[in-house]
N, C-alpha and C positions, 0 to 999 in steps of 0.2 A: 504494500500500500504506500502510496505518495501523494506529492499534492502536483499539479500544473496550474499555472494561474497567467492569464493574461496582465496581469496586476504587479505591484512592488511587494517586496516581501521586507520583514526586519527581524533581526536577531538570529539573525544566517552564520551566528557561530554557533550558537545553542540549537540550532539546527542540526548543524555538521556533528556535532558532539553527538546526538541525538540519533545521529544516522538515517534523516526521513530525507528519501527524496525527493527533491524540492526542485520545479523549474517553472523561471518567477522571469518577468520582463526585465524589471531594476531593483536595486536595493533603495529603501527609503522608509521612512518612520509613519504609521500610519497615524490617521488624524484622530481616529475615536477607540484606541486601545480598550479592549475590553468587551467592546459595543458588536463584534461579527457574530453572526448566530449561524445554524447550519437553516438553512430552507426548505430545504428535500434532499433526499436521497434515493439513489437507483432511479433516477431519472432524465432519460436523455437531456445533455447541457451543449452551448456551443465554448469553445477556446477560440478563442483568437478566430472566429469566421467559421471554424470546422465543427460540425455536428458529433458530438461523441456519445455515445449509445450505451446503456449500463450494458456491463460485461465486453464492452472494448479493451483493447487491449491498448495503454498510451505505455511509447518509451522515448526516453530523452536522455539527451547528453547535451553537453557545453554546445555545441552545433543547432540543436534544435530538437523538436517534438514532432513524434508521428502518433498517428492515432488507427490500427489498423481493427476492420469491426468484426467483430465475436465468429464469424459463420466464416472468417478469410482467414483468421491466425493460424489455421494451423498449415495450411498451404505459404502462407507468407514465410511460418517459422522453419519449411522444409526448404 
């Protein structure tokens, strides 16, 4: 489990310590610490313009994010 966010992230050392994968647009301190709530879950969301589908599969490195969907990964993965 990890996070991707089209968004800025903070405290990206406590992260790394942490070990959650994290791929964030910029670093930057958020304005209302405290205040993010979860909205939903398992429910198709877009990243950055791309539709991503519960049980997608997203992977990222320092280059960028792909997001391949539930019914293509295992032929992607071969």
């Amino acid at each position: 489990m990890g996070v991707t966010t089209s968004a800025a992230a903070r405290d990206t050392g406590e992260i790394i310590t942490e070990e959650v994968p994290l791929c964030f647009r910029r670093v930057r301190r958020g304005i209302g610490p405290g205040r993010n709530e979860i909205e939903s879950a398992n429910r198709p969301i877009a990243v950055g313009g791309v539709l991503v589908k519960p049980g997608g599969v997203v992977v990222a490195d320092g280059d960028g994010v792909i997001e391949v969907p539930r019914d293509k990964a295992i032929a992607v993965a071969d």
